[in-house]
C-alpha positions in Angstrom: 77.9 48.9 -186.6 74.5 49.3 -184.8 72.3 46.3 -185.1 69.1 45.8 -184.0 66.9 41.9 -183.3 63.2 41.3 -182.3 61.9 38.5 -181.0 58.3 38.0 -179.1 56.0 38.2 -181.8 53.6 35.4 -182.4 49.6 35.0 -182.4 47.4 35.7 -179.7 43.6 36.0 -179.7 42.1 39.4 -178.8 42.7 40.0 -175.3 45.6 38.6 -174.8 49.1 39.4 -174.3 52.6 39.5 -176.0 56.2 41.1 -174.7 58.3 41.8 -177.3 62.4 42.3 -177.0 65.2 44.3 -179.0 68.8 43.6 -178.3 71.1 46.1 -179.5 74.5 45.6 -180.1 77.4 47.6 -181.8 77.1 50.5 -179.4 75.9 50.9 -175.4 72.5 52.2 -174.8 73.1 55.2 -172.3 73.4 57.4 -175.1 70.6 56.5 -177.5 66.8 56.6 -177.9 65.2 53.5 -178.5 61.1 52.7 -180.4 59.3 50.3 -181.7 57.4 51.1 -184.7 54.4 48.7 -186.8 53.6 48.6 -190.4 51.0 46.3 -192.3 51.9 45.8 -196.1 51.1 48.5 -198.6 50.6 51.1 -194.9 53.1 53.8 -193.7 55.0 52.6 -190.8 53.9 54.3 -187.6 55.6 54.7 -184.1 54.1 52.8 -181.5 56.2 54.0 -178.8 59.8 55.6 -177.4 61.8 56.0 -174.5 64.6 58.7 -174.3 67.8 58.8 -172.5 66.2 60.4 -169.6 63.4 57.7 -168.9 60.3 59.6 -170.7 58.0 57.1 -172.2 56.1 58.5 -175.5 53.3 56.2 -176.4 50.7 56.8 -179.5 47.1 57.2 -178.6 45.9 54.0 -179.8 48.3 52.0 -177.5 48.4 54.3 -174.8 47.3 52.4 -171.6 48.0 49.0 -172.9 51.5 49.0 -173.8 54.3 49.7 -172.0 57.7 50.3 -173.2 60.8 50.1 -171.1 64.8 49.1 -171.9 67.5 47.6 -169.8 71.1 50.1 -170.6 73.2 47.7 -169.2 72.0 44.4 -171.5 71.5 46.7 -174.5 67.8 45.8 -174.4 64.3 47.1 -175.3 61.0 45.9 -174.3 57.1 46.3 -175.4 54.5 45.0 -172.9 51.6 44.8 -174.8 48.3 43.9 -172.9 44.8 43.7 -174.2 45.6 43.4 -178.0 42.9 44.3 -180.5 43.2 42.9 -184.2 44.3 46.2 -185.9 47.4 45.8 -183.4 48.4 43.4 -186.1 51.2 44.4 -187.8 55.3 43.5 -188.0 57.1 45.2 -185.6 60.0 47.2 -186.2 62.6 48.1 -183.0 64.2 51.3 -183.6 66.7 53.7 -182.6 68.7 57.2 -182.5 71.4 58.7 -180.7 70.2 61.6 -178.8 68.9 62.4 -175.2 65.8 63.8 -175.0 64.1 61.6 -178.4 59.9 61.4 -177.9 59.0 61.7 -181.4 57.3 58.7 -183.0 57.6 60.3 -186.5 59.5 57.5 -188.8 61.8 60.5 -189.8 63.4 60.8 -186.8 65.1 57.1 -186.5 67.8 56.5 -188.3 68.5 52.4 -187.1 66.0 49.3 -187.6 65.8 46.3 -186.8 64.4 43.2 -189.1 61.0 42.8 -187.4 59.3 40.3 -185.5 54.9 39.7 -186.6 52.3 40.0 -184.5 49.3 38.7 -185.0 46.0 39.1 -183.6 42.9 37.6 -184.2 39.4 38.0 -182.9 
């Protein structure tokens, strides 16, 4: 069974900054993609950002430059940086993941594994 957890999230004024984790277990990394994903009530749930098998990093344009995503294979592990929030970066944020190799797609379709969330808030 593949579970996912986030922790990180909190409240932070604009500006600031947040890392958020996802620990896997059930299954090693190596062969899997791994994204987190954000949704605010009553809005589709959008992907934030990936990171395939073979390192690529896929980031959506209105994080792109301010977050960084990156995951440890060996402690099952993925990670959002997320510098300079701005209030619509509000949301709950989902960790997500596939097995495949080469997975850059931040369509919701494409993930078949979530986690429960962890909120982020941001206020100006």
């Amino acid at each position: 069974q593949v579970q996912l957890v986030e922790s990180g999230g909190g409240s932070v004024q604009a500006g600031g900054s947040l890392k958020l984790s996802c620990v896997a277990s059930g299954y090693t990394g190596i062969r899997y993609c791994m994204a987190w994903f954000r949704q605010v009530p009553g809005k589709e749930r959008e992907g934030v950002a990936a990171v395939d098998n073979i390192g690529t990093r896929t980031y959506a344009d209105s994080v792109k430059g301010r977050f960084t995503i990156s995951k440890d294979n060996a402690k099952n592990s993925l990670y959002l940086e997320m510098n300079s929030l701005k209030p619509e970066d509000t949301a709950m944020y989902y960790c997500a993941a596939v097995r495949g190799l080469w997975c850059r797609s931040l369509d919701i379709n494409s993930w078949n594994y979530w986690g429960q969330g962890t909120q982020v808030t941001v206020s100006s």
